[in-house]
N, C-alpha and C positions, 0 to 999 in steps of 0.2 A: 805300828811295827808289824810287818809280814816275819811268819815265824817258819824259819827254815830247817826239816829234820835232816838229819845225817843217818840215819837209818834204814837197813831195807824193812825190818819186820815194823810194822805198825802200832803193834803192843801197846809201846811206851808212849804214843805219839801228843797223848794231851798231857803228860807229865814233863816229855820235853818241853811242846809249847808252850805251857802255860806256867811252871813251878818252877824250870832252871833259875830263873830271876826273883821268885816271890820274895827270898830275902830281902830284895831292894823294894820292894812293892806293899802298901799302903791302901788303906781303904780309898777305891776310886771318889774324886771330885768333883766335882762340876767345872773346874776346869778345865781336868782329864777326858771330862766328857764331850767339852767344848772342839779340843783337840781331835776325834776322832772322825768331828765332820768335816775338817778340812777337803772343800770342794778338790775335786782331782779328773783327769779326760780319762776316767775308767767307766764301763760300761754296767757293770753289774752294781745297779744303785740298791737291792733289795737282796740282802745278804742270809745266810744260814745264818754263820757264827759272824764271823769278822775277821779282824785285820789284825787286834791287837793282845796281845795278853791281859789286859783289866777287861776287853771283852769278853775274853775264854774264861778268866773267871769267874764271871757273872753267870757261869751256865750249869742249872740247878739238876742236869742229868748227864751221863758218861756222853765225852764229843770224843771222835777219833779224827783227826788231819790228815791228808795224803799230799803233802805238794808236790810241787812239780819233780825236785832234783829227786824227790825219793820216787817217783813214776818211772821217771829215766833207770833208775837203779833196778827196778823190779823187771824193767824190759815185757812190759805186760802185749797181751796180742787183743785184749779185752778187759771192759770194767769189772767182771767177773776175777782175773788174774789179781786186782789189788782189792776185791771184796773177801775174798777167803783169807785174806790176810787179816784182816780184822775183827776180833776178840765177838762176838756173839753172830755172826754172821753165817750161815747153813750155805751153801750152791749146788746145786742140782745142774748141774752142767747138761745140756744137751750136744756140743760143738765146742771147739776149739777158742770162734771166736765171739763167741754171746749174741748170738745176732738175734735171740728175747731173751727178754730178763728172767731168772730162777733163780731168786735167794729169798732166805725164809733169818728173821733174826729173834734171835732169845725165845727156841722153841718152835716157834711159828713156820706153817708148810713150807718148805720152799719151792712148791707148786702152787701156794697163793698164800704168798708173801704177806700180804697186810700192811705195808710199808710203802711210804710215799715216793717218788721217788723225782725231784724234780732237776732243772737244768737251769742253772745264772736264778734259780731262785721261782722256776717256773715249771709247770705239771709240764711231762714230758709223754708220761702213760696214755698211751690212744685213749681208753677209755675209762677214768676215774667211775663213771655212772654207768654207759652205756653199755660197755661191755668188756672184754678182754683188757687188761692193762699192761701185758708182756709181750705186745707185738711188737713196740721200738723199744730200742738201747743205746744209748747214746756209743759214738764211737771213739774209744780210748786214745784214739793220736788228736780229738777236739781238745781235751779234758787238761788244764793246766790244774787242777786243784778239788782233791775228792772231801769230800765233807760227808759226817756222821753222828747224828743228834739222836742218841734216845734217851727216855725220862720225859720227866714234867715240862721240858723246855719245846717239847714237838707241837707243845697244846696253841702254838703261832701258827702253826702250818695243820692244812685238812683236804681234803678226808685221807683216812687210810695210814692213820700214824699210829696205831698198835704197836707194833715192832720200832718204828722210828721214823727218821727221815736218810732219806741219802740224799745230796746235790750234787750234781757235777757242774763246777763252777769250768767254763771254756777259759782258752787262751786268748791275750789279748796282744797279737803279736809286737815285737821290741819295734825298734828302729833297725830297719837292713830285713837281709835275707839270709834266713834259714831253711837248707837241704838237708833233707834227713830218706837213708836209703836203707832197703834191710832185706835179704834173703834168707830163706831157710828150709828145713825140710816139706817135703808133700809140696814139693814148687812152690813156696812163698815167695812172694815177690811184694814191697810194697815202698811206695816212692812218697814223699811227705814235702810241703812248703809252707813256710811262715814269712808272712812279707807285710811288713807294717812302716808307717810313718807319721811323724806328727809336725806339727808347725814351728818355729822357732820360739818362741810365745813359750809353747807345751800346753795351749788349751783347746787345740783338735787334734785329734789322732786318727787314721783309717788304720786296716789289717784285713789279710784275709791267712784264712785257714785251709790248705785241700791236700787230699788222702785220695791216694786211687792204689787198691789192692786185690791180689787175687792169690789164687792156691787152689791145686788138685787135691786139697784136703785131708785128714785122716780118714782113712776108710774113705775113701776117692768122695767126700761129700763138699765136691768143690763148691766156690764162692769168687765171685766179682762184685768190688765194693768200690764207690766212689763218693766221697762224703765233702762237700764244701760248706766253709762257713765264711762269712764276711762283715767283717763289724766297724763300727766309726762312732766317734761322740765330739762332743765341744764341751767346753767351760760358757757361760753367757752370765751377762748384767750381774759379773761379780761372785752370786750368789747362789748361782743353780748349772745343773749338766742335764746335757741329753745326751742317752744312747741309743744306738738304732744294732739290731744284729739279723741278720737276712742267710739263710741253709738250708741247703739240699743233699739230700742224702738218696742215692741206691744202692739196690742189691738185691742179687740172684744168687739164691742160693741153694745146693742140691741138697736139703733136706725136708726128712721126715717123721710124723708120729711115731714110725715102725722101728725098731731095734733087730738084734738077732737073736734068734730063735736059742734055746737052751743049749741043744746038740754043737751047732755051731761055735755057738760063746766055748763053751769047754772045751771043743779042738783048738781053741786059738783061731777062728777065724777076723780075718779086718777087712773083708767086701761090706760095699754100703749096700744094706736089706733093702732100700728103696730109691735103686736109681734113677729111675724118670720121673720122683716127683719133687718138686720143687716148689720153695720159699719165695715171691716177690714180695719186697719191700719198696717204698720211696718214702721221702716226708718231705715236706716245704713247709717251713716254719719261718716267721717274723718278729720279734719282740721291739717294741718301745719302750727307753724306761727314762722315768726323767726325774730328778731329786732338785727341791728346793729347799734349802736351809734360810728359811722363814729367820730362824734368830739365834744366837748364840745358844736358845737352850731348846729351840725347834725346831723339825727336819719334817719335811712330808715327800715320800716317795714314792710313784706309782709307776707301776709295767703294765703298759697294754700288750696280749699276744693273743697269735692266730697262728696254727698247725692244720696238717691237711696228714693224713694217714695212709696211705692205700696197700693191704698186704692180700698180695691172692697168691692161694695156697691151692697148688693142684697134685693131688696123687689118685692114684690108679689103684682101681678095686682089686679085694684078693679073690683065689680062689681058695676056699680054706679048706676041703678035702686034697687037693693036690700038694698046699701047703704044710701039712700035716706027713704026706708022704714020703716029699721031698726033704724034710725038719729045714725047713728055708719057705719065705713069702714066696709063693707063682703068683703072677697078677696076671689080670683078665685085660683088656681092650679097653675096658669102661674106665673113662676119668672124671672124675668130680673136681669142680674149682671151687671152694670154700671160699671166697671172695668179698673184701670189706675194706668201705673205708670210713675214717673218723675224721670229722671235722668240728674244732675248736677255739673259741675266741673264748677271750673273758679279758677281764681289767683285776687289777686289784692294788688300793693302796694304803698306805700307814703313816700314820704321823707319830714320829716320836718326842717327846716330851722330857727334857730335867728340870727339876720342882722341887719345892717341900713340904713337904706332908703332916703336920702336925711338927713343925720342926724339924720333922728329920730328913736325910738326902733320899732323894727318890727319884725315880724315872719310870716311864709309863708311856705303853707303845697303841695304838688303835689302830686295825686293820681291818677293811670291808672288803668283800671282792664279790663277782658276779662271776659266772661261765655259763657257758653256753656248750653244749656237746651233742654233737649226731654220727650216728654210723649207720651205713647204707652195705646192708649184708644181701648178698646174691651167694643162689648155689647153683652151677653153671654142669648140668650135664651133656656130657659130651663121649668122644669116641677117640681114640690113639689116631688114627686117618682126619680127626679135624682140626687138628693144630691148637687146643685149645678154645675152640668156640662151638656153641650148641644150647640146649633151652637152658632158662635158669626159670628151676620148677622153685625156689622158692625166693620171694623178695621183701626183705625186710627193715624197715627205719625207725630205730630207737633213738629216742631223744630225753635230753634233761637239760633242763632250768635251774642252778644252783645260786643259792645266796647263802655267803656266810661272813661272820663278822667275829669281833675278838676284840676281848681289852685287860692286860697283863702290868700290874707294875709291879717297881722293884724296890722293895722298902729297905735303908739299909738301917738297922734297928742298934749298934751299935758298930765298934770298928771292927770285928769279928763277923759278926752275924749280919744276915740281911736275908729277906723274905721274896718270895714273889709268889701275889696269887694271881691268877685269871680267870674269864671265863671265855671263850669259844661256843657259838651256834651257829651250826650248820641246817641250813632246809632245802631241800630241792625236790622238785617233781619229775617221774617218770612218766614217759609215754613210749608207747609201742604201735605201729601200725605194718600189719602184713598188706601187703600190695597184692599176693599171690593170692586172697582168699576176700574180695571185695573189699580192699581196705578198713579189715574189721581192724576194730582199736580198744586198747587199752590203757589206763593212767592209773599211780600210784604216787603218794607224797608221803613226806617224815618227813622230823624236824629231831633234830639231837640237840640237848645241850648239854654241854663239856667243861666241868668247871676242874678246877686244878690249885695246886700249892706246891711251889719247889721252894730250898733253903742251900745255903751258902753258908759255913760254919769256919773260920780259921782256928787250927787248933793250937795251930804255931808259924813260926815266919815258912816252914817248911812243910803244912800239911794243910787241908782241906778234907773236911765232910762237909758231903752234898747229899741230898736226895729230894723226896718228892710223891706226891700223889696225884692222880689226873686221871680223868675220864677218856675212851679214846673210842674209835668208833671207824669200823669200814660199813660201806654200803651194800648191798645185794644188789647184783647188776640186774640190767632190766629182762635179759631171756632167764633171771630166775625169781625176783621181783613180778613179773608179772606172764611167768608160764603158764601156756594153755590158756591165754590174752584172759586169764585171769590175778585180780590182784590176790596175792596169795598172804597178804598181809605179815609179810616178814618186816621186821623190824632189823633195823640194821644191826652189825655185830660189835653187842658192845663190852667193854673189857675197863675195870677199872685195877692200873698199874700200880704198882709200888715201888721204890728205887732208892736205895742207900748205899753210900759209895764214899772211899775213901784214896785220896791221891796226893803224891808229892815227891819231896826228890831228897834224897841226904847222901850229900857228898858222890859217890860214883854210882849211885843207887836209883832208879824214879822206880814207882810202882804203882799202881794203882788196881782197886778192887772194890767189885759192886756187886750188891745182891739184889735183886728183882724179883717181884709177882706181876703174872698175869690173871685176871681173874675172867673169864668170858661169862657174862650172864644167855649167850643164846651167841653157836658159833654154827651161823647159815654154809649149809655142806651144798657146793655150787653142782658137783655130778663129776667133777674130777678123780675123788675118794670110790662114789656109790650113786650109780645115775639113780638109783629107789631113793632116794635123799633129796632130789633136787627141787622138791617142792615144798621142804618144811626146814623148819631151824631143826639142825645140827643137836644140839642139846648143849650142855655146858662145857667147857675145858680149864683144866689149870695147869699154868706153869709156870714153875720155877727154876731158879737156879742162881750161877754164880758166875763171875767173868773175872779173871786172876791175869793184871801183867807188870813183867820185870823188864828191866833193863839194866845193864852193868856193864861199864867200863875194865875193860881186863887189866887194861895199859899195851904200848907196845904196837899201836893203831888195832888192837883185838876188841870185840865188844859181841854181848848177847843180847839179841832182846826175844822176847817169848810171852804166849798170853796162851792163855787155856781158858774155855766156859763147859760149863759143868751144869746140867739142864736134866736135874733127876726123873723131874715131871713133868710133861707133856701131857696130856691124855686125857680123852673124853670121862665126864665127870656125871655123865647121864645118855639118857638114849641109849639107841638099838648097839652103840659102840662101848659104852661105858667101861672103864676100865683099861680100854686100850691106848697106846699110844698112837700118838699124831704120826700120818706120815711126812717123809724126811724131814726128821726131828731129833736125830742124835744124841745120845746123852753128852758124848764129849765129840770136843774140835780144839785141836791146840796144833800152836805154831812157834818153833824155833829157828831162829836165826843164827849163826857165826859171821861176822862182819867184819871186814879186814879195810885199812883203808893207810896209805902211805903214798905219799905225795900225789902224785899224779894218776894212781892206781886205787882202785874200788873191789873188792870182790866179796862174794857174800853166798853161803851154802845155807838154804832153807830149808827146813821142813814143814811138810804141814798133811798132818794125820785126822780123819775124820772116823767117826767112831761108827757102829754096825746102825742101819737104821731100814723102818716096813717103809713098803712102798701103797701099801694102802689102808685105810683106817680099820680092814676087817684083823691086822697084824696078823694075814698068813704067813706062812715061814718056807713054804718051798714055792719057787719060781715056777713055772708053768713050762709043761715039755712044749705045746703044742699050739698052734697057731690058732685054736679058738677064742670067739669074744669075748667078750665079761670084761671082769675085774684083773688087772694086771698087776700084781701084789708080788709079795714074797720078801724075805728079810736078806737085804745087802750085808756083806762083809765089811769091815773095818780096812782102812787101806789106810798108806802113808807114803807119798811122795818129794821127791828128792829135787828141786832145782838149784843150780850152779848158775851164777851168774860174776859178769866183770866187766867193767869197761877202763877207758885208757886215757887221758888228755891228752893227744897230739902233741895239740897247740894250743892256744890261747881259746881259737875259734874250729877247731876242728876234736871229736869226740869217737873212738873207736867203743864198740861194744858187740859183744855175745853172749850166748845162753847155751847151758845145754840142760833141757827143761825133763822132767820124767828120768833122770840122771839113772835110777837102776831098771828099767823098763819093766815097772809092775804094769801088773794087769788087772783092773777092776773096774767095777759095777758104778758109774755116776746114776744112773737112774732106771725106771721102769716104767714103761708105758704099753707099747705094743711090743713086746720083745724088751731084750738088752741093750741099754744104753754102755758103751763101752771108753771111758777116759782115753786119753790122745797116749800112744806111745813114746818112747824115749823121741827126741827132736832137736837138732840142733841151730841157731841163728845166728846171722851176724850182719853187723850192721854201723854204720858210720854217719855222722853230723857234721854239717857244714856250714859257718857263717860266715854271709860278709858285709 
């Protein structure tokens, strides 16, 4: 059963999915089990959560749903738009439209995240080992279906699941053709097609996906974006499917590291600090996946993929006396391309298993995969008179070889209770070679192992305790791994979690609430925080907190839903920082909805408030007048923003909708870097659906 919200806020979303029904629901069977493999011509055979509600309940840590109708309803411009919606999730916004990822969960930077972040089930981050993992973002007109797994149940998926998992599961377009149009302010323009078909049978399907959008930007930091995807599968000999998904993605885009200057920010200015430098992106990514249901009680499914990354990053050196004078960046002549790309294959697949275990019902999943990862870094200098070409003084090819493997079941111990322990091991080797410097080289290897235990508690036909313990682990990328082509013997970052939570529904009520520990034995400081840091582990960190959400039925098509997390402690626990908190790391983030909905009509007034937070781990508190280097810190304000949203049914097959987003046109601080990061003013959009 595909579980459909009718909500814009997200709060509530596994209390809907998963508790509106538990009345009627029973300890799952093996014949319920049998029923979920029913072979089908869909593509994503390697799943987060699932499909069905005895799946969501089997999951020993807080899942949050986004599907599609409730995407449509948020009128998002970016996966960013429906991540702040959800209950422990931090954004560090640099742009409008996310064009790299910055989100930080239950505490964690949201300048390095610590959180996996894949797509149909598959790493999407350029570089899990190599290097940077927020140069692609998947793009929100792909995305039929947002998925969010923290707790003991992430200990499936690796590396980099501290914080949790996000997947973006794509659309698999219907039968017919879907037009979808949208303008709005700073010249948006953005045109969309869904075009899909299957055989009379129903055991092949094709679709393709494409988006072509552009905008003179906020703060004139325009973008042209063009993203296609194209996907097809069959049913074969009965028993098994294959899927194939093939996408390209570009984009240019006029941003950069630099913000504005203090002086500026406080007049109210909205010129972009850095007009001629600019973002290239593309991706060409493939996935194979193919599922065999071996036997009523076993399933093995495996995805072969290959991605290709290419982001070059060109801005223009300052002059920081004239900058200084003017309280605004002067740039000089000189341009640098910061320039890379990542390229990655890997396989990975699972067999899962229903069994009994000493008599009891049980199931038991095993998953191996391999990858492969390289990135090919150039820095290209150059001059404004040469178009972007000139020497590249430095060349650089970090590579990794990972293996890791998993084996997780799930004991039900009575009709209440059921267990699940695993364990997860991860090992992979770094290497480094500079081309620039006679191809001196360097290698580093670890091996993590990640054991775990989550639980499943019924306390009534209407409620559920879950929680959980597990080991979790990011890696040290290789420019800090093995800086100054020495191995610097860092150990990856490891954090053992904790997680207890309570959810369900009574009557016009769901709620659900979770309390978590982070515990970091050694949290590697990459040079983001404090470049004097980038050669040793960080020291320790702990965080805690809480994640609070309701939902309620008014009557009358009225309804609220709303979640708050509450994250007291943050903060380094040793080291040259101890004592302070993490940067962007908020103690509070909460979100309110009012939700209206009558016949043909949707509309829904949100809020969502993010609490004061440092921009660097030393927690100075006054921002910087002046355009010199260093450390770019200082303590952001608390802000809380107003979106308005509504759409319309036509007709059966035609869908009117608008926004008017930033609804009282605050002014505030998303981030710090080189200068002021400044949130998108009030903006309005509108836009229409068409099928036939």
């Amino acid at each position: 059963m595909r579980t459909n919200l009718s909500r814009l806020s997200v709060a509530v979303t596994l209390a809907f999915v998963s508790l509106s029904t538990l009345a009627q629901q029973e300890t799952v069977t093996s014949e319920a089990k049998v029923e979920r493999k029913t072979i089908m011509p869909t593509l994503e055979v390697i799943r987060i959560v699932g499909d069905s509600v005895p799946v969501l309940l089997e999951q020993t840590g807080t899942v949050v749903i986004v599907d599609r109708k409730q995407i449509e309803q948020i009128q998002p411009l970016s996966t960013e738009d429906i991540l702040r919606r959800i209950p422990g999730i931090n954004i560090k916004s640099e742009e409008e439209t996310a064009i790299v990822a910055n989100f930080g969960i239950r505490g964690l930077s949201a300048s390095e995240s610590k959180s996996l972040m894949l797509e149909d089930g598959v790493p999407v981050a350029p570089g899990l080992f190599v290097g940077n993992d927020r140069y692609f973002n998947p793009r929100i007109q792909r995305v039929e279906q947002v998925e969010v797994l923290k707790g003991s149940a992430s200990l499936r998926y690796g590396p980099s699941t501290i914080g949790g998992v996000v997947n973006y599961q794509t659309k698999t377009p219907d039968d017919g053709v879907k037009l979808t149009a949208r303008a709005g302010s700073f010249n948006m323009q953005e045109v969309n097609i869904e075009a899909g078909g299957k055989t009379t049978s129903g055991d092949a399907f094709a679709g393709i996906v494409a988006t072509h959008a552009s905008s003179d930007g906020y703060m004139d930091k325009d973008y042209e974006m063009t993203d296609i995807m194209a996907k097809a599968g069959v049913v074969f000999a009965n028993n098994q499917k294959l899927g194939i998904k093939v996408s390209r993605y570009e984009n240019d885009a006029n941003i950069s590291y630099r913000g504005l200057l203090l002086g500026d920010y406080n007049a109210g200015a909205d010129y972009n600090p850095a007009p001629d430098d600019y973002f290239l992106t593309d991706r060409t990514a493939f996935d194979i996946n193919h599922e065999w249901s071996i036997s009523s009680q076993a399933t093995l499914k495996t995805v072969a993929y290959w991605s290709e990354v290419s982001r070059d990053y060109w801005r223009y050196n300052v002059d920081t006396a004239a900058s200084n004078t003017a309280g605004r960046w002067v740039y000089t002549d000189s341009l640098t391309g910061n320039n890379r790309t990542f390229d990655r294959k890997g396989i990975e697949t699972r067999l899962s298993i229903d069994h009994n275990l000493f008599g009891l019902l049980s199931s038991s999943e095993f998953g191996l995969r391999f990858m492969q990862e390289e990135a090919n870094d150039t820095r290209i200098r150059a001059v404004r008179s040469a178009d972007r070409t000139g020497v590249n003084d430095r060349h650089i090819i970090d590579s990794a070889n990972s293996v890791a493997g998993y084996a997780q079941s799930r004991i039900e111990l009575s009709d209440s209770l059921a267990i699940t322990p695993g364990l997860r091991v991860e090992s992979y080797e770094q290497k480094r070679i500079i081309l620039t410097d006679n191809n001196a080289t360097a290698k580093t290897s670890n091996t993590e192992y990640l054991p775990g235990v989550g639980l499943t508690y019924n306390l009534s036909q209407s409620a559920q305790l879950y929680g959980g313990v597990y080991r979790a682990f990011s890696p040290a990328s290789n420019g800090v791994a093995l800086d100054g082509l020495t191995d610097q013997q860092l150990d990856g970052e490891r954090s053992t979690n904790y997680e207890l939570g309570l959810r369900g529904k009574q009557g016009a009520v769901n709620y659900e609430v979770a309390a978590f520990l982070m515990n970091f034995n050694n949290q590697v400081v990459t040079g983001n925080s404090d470049p004097n840091l980038s050669q040793s582990n960080g020291g320790k960190t702990e965080h805690y907190g809480m994640e609070f959400m309701l939902g309620y039925e008014l009557g009358g098509g009225f309804s609220i839903d709303t979640n708050a997390t509450w994250v007291p402690k943050s903060e380094f626990t040793s080291g040259d920082n101890q004592g302070n908190r993490l940067p962007y790391a908020p103690k509070i983030i909460a979100n309110l909805a009012l939700n209206y909905q009558h016949e043909k009509l949707s509309t829904a007034l949100t809020a969502h408030h993010r609490g004061e937070q440092y921009g660097d781990a030393s927690n100075r508190v006054d921002i910087p007048a002046n355009a010199a280097g260093g450390i770019w810190g200082g303590l952001m304000p608390s802000y809380t923003v107003l979106d308005l949203t509504a759409q319309y049914n036509l007709a059966d097959n035609t869908r009117l909708f608008g926004s008017v987003k930033n609804l009282t046109d605050k002014r505030y601080i998303t981030g710090l870097r080189q200068g002021i990061y400044v949130g998108p003013e009030r903006s309005f959009e509108l836009g229409i659906s068409y099928s036939f």
